[in-house]
FIBA-215588 format. One record per residue (C-alpha): x negated, z negated, y negated; residue number from 1. Coordinates in nm, 3 decimals. Example, Ala and Ser with C-alpha at 12.3 -4.5 7.8 and 13.67 -1.06 7.14 Angstrom:
2
c1, c3, c2, nr
-1.230, -0.780, 0.450, 1
-1.367, -0.714, 0.106, 2
//
This chain:
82
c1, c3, c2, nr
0.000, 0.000, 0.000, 1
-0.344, -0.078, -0.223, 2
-0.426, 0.257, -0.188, 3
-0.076, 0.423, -0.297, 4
-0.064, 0.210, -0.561, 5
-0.457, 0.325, -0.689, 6
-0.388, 0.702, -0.662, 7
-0.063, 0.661, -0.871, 8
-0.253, 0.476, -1.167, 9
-0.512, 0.770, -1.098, 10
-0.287, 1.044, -1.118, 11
-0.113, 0.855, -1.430, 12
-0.454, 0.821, -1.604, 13
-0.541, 1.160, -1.545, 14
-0.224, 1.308, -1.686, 15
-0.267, 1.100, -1.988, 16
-0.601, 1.221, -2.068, 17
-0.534, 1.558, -2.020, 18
-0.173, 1.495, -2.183, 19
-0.312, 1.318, -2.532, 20
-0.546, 1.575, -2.590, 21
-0.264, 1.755, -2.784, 22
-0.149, 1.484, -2.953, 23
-0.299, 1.397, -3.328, 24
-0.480, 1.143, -3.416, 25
-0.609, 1.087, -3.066, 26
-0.951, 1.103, -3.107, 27
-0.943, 0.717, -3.120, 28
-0.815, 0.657, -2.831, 29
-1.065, 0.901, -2.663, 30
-1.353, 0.705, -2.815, 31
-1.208, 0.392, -2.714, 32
-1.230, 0.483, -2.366, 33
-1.564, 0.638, -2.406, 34
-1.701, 0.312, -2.566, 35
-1.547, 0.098, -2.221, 36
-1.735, 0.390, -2.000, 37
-2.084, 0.320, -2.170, 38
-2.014, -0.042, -2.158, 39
-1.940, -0.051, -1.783, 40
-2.229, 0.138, -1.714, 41
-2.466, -0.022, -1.915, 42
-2.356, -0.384, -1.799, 43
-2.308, -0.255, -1.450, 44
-2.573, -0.439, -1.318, 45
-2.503, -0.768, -1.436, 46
-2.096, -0.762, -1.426, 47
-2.118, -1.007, -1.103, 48
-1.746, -1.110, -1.198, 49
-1.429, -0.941, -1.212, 50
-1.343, -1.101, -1.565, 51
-1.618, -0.889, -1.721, 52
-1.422, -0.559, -1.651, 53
-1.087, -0.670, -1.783, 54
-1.184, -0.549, -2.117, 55
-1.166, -0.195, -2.008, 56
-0.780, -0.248, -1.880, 57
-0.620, -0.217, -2.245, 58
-0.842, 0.132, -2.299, 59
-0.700, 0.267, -1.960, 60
-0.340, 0.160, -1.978, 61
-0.302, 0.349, -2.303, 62
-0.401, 0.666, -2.100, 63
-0.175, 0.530, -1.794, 64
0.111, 0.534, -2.028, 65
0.079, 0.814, -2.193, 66
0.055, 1.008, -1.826, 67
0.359, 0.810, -1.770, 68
0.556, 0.956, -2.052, 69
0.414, 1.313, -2.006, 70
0.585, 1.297, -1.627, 71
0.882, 1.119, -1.730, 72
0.918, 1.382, -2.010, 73
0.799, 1.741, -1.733, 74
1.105, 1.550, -1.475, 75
1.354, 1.531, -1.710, 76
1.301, 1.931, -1.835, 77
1.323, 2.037, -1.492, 78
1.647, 1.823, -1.471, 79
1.808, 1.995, -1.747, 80
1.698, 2.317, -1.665, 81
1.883, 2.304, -1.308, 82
//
């Protein structure tokens, strides 16, 4: 069930990013997410506790949500158009 629920939040986060790149203004929110990337790789070594990568969680929800609009939004087209 773990794993079903990790390849949702994948696909989600994926469809955000691709999904925000059209939206203005969202250049912030790409270098939000940047700035967590460098930090979790640069701290990599020394994150020995799962606390330490609960500051990237905000960053990555944003994108989660936004895929989860974009497919809310594509399923209710296809509705409409049937």
């Amino acid at each position: 069930m773990e794993i079903i629920s990790a390849v949702l939040r994948l696909i989600l986060f994926l469809i955000g990013l691709v999904s925000l790149i059209k939206m203005k203004g969202s250049s912030f929110f790409y270098a939000w997410i940047f700035s967590q990337l460098i930090y979790f790789v640069a701290f990599f070594r020394i994150q020995s506790h799962n606390y330490y990568q609960m500051a990237m969680i905000p960053a990555f929800s944003v994108f989660m949500s936004a895929g989860l609009v974009k497919s809310v939004e594509v399923i209710k087209t296809t509705i409409r158009r049937r």
